[in-house]
Structures are given as structure tokens and as C-alpha cells.
N, C-alpha and C positions, 0 to 999 in steps of 0.2 A: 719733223723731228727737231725736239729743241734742245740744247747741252746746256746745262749748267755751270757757270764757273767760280767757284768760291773762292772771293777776295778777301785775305786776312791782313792784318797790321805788317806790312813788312815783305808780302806778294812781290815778285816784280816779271813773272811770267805770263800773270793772268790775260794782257793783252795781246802778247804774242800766241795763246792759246786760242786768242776769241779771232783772232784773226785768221789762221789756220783753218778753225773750225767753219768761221763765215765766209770771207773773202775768196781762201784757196778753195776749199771745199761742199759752199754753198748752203752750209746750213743754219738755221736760227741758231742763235745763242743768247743767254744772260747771264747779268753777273749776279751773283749771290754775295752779299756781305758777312761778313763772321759773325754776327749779331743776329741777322734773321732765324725765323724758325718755320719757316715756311716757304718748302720749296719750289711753289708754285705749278706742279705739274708740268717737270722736265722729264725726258724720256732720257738721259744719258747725265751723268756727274763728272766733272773733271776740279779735281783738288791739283791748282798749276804750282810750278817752283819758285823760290824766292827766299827768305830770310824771315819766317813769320816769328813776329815778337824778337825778331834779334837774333833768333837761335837761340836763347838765352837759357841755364842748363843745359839744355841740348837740345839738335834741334827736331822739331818737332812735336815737343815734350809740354810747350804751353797751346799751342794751338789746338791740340787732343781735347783742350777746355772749352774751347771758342762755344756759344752758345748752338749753331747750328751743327757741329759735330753731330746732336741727340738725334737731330734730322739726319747729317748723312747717317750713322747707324742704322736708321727706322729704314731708310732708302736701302741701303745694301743688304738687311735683312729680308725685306721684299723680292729682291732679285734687283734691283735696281744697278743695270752696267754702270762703275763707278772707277775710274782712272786717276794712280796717284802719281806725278812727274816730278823726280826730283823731292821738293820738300816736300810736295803732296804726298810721295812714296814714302816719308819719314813720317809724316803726322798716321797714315792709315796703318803703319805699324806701330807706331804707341797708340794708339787708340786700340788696339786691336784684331784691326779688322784684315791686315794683314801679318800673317808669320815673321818670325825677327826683327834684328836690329841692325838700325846703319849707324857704325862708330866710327868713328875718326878715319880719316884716309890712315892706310897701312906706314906712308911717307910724312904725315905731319903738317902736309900741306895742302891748300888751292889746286885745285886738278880743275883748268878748265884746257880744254883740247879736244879736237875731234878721237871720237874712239869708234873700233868697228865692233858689233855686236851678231851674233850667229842665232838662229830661231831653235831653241831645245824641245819645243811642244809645240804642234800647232794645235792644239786645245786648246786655244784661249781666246777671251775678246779680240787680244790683238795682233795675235798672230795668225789666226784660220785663214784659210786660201793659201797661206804662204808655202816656199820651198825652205827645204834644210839646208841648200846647196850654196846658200847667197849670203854673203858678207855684207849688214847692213851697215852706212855711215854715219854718225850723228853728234852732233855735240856733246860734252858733260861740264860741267860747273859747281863743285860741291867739295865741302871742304868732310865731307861726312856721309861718302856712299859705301864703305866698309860694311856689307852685308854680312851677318855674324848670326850663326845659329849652332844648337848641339849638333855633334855629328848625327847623332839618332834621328833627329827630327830633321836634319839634312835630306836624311838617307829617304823616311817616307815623304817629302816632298816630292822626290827624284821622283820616286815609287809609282806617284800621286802625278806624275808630271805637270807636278807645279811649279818649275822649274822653266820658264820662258824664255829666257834670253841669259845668255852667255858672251861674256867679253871674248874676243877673239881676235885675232891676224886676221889678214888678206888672205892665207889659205886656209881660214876656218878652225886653225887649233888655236887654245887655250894657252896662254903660255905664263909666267911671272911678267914677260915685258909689254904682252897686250890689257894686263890688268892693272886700271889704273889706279886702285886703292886697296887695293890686297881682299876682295872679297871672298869668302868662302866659296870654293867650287869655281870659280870667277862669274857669281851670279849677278847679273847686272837685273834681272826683272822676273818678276815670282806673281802668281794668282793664289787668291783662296780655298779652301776645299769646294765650293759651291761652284766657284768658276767665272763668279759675276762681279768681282772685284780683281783690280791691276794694280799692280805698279811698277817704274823702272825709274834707275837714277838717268840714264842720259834724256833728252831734250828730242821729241820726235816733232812739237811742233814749232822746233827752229829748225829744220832740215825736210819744209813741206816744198821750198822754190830753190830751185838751182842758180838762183842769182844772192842767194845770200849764203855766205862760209865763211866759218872761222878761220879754216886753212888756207883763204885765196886762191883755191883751184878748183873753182868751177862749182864748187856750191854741193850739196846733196839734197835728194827728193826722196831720200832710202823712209825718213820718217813717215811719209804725205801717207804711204801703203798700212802702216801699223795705222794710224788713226782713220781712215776709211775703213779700216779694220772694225775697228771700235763704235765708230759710226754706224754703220752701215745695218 
């Protein structure tokens, strides 16, 4: 199995993605440039996090151009499993290819800090196999994970359980002080109607080794399970 990882102008997750994917996890990877149009015949896509083009209008907003997008489309329109982290989760919604919008943190600010996230579907790439009962741990980094959609179209994603992950506490509810950018619903990670597309704003593959945390206590492995997820 080989994963793909598309390196844009301004990427700075893509190797902490390929190492997750290879090192922890064992599997082939390459990188794809913003430029190419051909994706070589990977079984799995990962669009990593980072500041592609600066953010510059907003972010996500010029990378939607990048020459290989035509490809990931052609990809995800095939059924092709395709993973957005972070700013990947930002470009796959102005493209399209995923529901809504990520506006400005709710605070104005840099949100980088561990946040816990709760499984709302296990319908999905990344979440199947899992429980509801588990408070995952993982990093975020983004100045723009403000997930924003109509109530309506809210409502049938819920409906749709496209609705994958939720910001939450340590005992699993939802609250104003576990959301760290005032997301709607406190949606932290949403799929497509088909099912074969993802995305979420916090960082699953900085939280694959328990010897590396943002918080200094002992690290988290809660991500390594979504993306074997994804893999697998």
C-alpha cells in the first residue's frame, strides 16, 4: 500500500506525515509536488498541514489552484481514500470536495495546544473499529479551524453522520471551554457524502509516539489509531 503526500509552497507537515505513515506505521509513501499531474498509482492521498502559499486571502483558498488538485478531484471522484489535516482539511473544503468553511478562530488567535476530540460516527475512514466511549488526545495549530456551515446543511450532515469528530473534555461533552475556535456544533472533523474523503483540523500524525507532546506529559498515541484507520 502506498500513500501519497502532496507537498505545496508553504507545507510544513508533509514530513511529519511521511514519517507516521512509514516509520511508525510501516508503510510506503511519496511525495507529490503541487505541480504534478500524475499521481503515480497510490492507493491512499494525504493533503498534510502547513501555510500553503502564506494562507494568503485565506487559507486554503490558493492551493484549491495548485495544478494537481484536477488530480486529487479525479482521485476522490473514483473512490480514491483521500485525508485532509489541518490545511489539507482547509484546501479540500474550497475545492469542494469537502462541506464548509474554516474561518478565523472564534478568539482571533493562534490556537496551538493539545485538544481532546470525541468519535461522533464510526462510519468513516478514520474512525471505524473505534469506541464512542474514548476521549482521543492530539494536537491543533491553526489560526483558522472555525468550522462554519448553514444550520440546514448542519443538520443533514448530522443526519448523514458526516459528522466525525467532536471537540470535547475528558468526560466527553462538548462544552464552549473544550472548543478551541468556536466551531459549529464543535465539529473538529467531517467526511463526504460518499464516505471516501476526510478531513479534521487537529494533527493525528503528531500524536502517533508517546515520546513526543506538546504538553510535556508523556506524549499521545490517541492519533497512530485514526490513521491505521485510514490505512488499513
Amino acid at each position: 500500500m502506498t500513500c501519497g503526500i502532496v507537498v505545496f509552497p508553504g507545507s510544513n507537515c508533509d514530513r511529519d506525515a511521511y514519517a507516521a505513515v512509514t516509520r511508525v506505521l510501516g508503510h510506503q509513501a511519496r511525495f507529490l509536488w503541487h505541480k504534478d499531474r500524475d499521481l503515480g498509482g497510490i492507493d491512499r492521498l494525504i493533503l498534510p498541514g502547513g501555510f500553503s502559499y502564506g494562507d494568503y486571502l485565506r487559507a486554503g483558498a490558493l492551493a484549491r489552484f495548485s495544478p494537481i488538485m484536477e488530480e486529487v478531484a479525479r482521485f476522490a471522484a473514483r473512490g480514491g481514500p483521500t485525508l485532509g489535516i489541518c490545511n489539507g482539511f482547509q484546501i479540500l473544503c474550497e475545492a469542494g470536495l469537502l462541506p464548509g468553511v474554516l474561518a478565523r478562530n472564534a478568539s482571533l488567535l493562534f490556537a496551538c495546544r493539545d485538544v481532546r476530540v470525541k468519535v461522533d460516527s464510526t462510519d468513516s475512514l478514520l474512525t471505524r473499529g473505534l469506541s464512542r466511549d474514548r476521549a482521543l488526545r492530539m494536537p491543533i495549530a491553526h489560526a483558522e479551524g472555525n468550522y462554519t456551515l448553514a444550520d440546514a446543511e448542519l443538520d443533514a450532515l448530522e443526519q448523514n453522520e458526516q459528522v466525525i469528530l467532536r471537540y470535547c473534555d475528558e468526560s466527553l461533552q462538548s462544552t464552549p471551554a473544550s472548543n478551541p475556535n468556536g466551531s459549529a456544533r464543535a465539529i473538529a472533523g467531517v467526511r463526504n457524502r460518499a464516505g471516501n474523503v476526510v478531513g479534521l483540523m487537529p494533527h493525528p500524525e503528531r500524536a502517533c509516539e508517546s515520546i513526543l507532546s506538546s504538553a510535556g506529559d508523556g506524549g499521545s498515541e490517541d492519533g497512530r489509531v485514526l490513521l491505521e484507520a485510514f490505512l488499513s
